[in-house]
MARSE-79777 format. One record per atom (N, C-alpha, C): residue in three letters; atom name; x, y, z. Coordinates in Angstrom, 3 decimals, padded with zeros to 6 digits. Example, Ala and Ser with C-alpha at 12.3 -4.5 7.8 and 13.67 -1.06 7.14 Angstrom:
BEGIN
(node ALA; N; (013.190; -005.690; 007.800));
(node ALA; CA; (012.300; -004.500; 007.800));
(node ALA; C; (013.200; -003.300; 007.800));
(node SER; N; (012.850; -002.250; 007.080));
(node SER; CA; (013.670; -001.060; 007.140));
(node SER; C; (012.900; 000.030; 007.870));
END
This chain:
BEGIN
(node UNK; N; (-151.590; -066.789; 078.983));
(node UNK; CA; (-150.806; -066.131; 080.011));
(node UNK; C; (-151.545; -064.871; 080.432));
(node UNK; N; (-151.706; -064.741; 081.705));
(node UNK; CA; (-152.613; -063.612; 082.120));
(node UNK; C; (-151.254; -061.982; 082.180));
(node UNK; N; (-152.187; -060.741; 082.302));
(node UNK; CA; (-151.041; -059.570; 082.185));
(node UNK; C; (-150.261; -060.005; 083.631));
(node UNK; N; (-150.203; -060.340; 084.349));
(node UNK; CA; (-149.970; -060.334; 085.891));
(node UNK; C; (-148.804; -061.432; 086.106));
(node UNK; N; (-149.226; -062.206; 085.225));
(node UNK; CA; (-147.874; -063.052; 085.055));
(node UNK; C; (-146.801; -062.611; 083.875));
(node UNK; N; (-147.393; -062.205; 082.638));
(node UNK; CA; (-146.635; -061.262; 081.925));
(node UNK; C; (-145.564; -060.432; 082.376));
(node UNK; N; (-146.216; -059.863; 083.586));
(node UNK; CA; (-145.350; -058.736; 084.163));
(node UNK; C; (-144.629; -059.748; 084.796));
(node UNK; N; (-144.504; -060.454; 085.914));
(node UNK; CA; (-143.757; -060.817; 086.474));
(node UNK; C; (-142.918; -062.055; 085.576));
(node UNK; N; (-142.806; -062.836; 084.851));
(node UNK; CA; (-142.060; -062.932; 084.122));
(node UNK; C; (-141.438; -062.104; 083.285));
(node UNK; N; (-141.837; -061.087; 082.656));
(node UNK; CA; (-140.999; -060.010; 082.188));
(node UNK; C; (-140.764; -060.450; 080.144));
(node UNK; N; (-142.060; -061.470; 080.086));
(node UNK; CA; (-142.680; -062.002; 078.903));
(node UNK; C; (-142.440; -060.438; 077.782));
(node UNK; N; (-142.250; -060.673; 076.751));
(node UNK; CA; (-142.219; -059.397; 075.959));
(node UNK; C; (-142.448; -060.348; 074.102));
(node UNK; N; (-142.929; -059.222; 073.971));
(node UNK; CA; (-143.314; -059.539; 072.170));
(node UNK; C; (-142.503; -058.509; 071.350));
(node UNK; N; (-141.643; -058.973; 070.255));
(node UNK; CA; (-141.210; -058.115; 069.019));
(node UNK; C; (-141.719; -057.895; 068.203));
(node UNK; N; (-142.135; -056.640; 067.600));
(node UNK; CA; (-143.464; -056.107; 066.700));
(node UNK; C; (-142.861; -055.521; 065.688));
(node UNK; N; (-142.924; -055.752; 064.551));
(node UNK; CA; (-142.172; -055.258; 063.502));
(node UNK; C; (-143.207; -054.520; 062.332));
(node UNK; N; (-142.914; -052.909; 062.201));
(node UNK; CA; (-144.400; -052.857; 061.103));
(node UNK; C; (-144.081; -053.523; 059.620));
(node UNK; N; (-144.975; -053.481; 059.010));
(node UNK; CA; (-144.665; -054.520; 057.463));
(node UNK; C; (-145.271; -053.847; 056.318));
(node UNK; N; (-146.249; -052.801; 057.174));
(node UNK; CA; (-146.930; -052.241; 056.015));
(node UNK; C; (-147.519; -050.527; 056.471));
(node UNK; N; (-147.668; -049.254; 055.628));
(node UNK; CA; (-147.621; -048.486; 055.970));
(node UNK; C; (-148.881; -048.486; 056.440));
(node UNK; N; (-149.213; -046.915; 057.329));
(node UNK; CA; (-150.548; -046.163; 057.610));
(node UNK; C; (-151.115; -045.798; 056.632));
(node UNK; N; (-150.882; -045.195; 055.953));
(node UNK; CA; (-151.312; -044.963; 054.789));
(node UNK; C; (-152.238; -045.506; 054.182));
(node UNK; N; (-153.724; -044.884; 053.697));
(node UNK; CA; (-154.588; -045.450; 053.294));
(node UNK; C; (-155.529; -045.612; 054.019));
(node UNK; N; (-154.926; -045.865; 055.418));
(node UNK; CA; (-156.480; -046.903; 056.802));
(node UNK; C; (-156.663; -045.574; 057.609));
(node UNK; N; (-157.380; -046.274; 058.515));
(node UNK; CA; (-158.366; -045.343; 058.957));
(node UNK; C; (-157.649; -044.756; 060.079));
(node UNK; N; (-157.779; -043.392; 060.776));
(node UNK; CA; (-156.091; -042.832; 061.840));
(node UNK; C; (-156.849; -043.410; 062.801));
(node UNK; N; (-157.605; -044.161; 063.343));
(node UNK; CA; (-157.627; -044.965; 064.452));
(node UNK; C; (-156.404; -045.919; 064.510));
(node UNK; N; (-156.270; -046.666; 063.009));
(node UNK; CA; (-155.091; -047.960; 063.138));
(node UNK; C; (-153.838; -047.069; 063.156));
(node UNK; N; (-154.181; -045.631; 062.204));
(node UNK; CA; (-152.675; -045.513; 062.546));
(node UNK; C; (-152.191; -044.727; 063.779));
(node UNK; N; (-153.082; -044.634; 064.567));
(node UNK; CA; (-152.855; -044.310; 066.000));
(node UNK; C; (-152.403; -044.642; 067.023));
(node UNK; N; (-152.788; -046.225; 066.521));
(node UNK; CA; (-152.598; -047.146; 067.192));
(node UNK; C; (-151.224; -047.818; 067.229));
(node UNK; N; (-150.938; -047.460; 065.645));
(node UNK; CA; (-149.275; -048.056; 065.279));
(node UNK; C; (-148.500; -047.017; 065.900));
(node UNK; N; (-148.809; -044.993; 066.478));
(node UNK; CA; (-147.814; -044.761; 066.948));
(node UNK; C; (-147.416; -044.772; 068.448));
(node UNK; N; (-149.197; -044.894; 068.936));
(node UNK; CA; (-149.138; -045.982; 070.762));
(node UNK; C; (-148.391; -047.230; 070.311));
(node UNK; N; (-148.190; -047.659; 069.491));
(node UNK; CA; (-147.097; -048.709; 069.231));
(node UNK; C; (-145.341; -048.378; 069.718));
(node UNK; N; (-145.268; -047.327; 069.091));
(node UNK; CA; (-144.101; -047.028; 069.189));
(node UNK; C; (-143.320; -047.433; 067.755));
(node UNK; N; (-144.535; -047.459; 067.018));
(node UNK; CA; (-143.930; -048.040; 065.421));
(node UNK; C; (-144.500; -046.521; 064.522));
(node UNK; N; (-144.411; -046.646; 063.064));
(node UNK; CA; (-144.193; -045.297; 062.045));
(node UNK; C; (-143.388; -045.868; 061.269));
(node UNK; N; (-142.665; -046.164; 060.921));
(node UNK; CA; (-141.623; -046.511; 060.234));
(node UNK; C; (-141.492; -048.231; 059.776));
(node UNK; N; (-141.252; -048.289; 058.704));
(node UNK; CA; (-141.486; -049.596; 058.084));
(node UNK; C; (-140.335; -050.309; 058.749));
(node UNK; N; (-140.531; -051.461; 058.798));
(node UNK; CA; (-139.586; -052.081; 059.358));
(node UNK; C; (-138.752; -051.837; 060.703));
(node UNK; N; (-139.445; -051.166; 061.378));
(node UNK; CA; (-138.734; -050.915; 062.238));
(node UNK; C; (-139.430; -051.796; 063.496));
(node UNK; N; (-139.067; -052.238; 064.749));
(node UNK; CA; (-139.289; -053.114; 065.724));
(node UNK; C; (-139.196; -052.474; 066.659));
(node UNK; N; (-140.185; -052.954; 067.833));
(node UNK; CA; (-140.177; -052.642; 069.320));
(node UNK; C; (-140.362; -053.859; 070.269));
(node UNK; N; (-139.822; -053.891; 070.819));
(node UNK; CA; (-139.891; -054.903; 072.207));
(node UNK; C; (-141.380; -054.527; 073.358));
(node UNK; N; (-142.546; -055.076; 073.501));
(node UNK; CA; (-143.822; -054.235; 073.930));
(node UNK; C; (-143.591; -055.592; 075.431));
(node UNK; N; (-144.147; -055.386; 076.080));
(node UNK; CA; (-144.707; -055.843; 076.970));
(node UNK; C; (-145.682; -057.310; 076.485));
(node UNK; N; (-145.811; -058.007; 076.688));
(node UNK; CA; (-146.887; -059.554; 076.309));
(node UNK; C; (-148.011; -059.648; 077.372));
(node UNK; N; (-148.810; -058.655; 076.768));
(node UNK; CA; (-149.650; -058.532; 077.718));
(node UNK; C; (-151.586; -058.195; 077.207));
(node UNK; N; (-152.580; -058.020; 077.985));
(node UNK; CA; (-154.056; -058.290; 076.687));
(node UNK; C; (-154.114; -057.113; 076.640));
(node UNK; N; (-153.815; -055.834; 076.811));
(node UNK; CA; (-154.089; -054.269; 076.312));
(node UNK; C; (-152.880; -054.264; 074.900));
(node UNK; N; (-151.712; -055.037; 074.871));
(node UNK; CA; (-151.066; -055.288; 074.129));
(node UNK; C; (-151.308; -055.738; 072.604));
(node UNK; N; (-151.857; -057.212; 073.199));
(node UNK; CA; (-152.268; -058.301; 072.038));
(node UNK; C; (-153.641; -057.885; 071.256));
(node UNK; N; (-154.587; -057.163; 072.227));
(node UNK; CA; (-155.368; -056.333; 071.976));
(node UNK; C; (-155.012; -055.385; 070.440));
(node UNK; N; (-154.402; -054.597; 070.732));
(node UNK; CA; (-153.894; -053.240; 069.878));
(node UNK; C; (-153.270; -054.111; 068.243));
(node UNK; N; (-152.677; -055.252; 068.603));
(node UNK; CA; (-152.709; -055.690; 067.777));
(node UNK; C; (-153.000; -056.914; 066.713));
(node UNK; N; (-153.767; -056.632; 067.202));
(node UNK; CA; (-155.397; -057.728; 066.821));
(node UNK; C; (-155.688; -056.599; 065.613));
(node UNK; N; (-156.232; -055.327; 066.491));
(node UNK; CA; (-156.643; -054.182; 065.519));
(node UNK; C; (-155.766; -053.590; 064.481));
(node UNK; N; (-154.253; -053.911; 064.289));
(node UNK; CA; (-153.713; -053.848; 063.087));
(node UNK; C; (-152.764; -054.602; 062.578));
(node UNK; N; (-153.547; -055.837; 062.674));
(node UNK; CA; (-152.721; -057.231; 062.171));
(node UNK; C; (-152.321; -057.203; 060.691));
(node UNK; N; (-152.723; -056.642; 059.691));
(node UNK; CA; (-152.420; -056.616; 058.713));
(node UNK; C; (-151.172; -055.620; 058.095));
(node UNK; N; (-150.793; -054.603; 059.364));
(node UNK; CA; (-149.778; -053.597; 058.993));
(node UNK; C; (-148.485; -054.321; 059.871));
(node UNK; N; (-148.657; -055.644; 060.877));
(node UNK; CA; (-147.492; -055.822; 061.437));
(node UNK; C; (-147.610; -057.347; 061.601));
(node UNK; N; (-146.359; -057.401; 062.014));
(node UNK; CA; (-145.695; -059.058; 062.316));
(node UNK; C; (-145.468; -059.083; 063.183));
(node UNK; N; (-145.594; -059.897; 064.494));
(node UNK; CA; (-144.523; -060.330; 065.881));
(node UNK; C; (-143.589; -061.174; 064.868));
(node UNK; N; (-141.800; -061.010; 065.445));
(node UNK; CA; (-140.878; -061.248; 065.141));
(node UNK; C; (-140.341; -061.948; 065.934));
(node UNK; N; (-139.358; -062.981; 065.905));
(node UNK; CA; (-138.089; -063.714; 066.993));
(node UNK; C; (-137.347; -062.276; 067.278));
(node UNK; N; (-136.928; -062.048; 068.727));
(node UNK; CA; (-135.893; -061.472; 069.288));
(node UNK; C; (-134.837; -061.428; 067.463));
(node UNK; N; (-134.524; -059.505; 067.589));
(node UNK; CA; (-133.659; -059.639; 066.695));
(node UNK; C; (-132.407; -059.743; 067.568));
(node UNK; N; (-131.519; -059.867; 066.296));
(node UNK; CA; (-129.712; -059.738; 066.939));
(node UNK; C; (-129.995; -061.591; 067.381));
(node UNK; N; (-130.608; -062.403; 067.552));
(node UNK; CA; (-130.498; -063.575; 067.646));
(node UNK; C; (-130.213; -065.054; 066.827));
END
């Protein structure tokens, strides 16, 4: 799916962190707070898009995409 259709479908990913900053390098954890994540377990609804999938490529090991919660 390209960003352009992303947007116009209105496509979105749930990102849940799983594991702390702590330890790695503050690039990843920089990246987790351009996330809008910090906090364990906690989830954001991001956009489904390649500056997106991108970011978390680079800290696949601190997070999960999740099913829509409350579902």
């Amino acid at each position: 799916m390209t960003a352009t259709r992303a947007r116009k479908t209105g496509a979105s990913l749930y990102v849940q962190q799983v594991r702390s900053g702590i330890g790695f390098d503050r690039t990843q954890k920089a990246t987790l707070r351009a996330l809008g994540l910090g906090k364990l377990r906690r989830v954001r609804e991001l956009p489904d898009n390649r500056e997106i999938r991108g970011m978390l490529a680079k800290i696949s090991h601190l997070v999960k995409v999740v099913d829509r919660p409350g579902s």
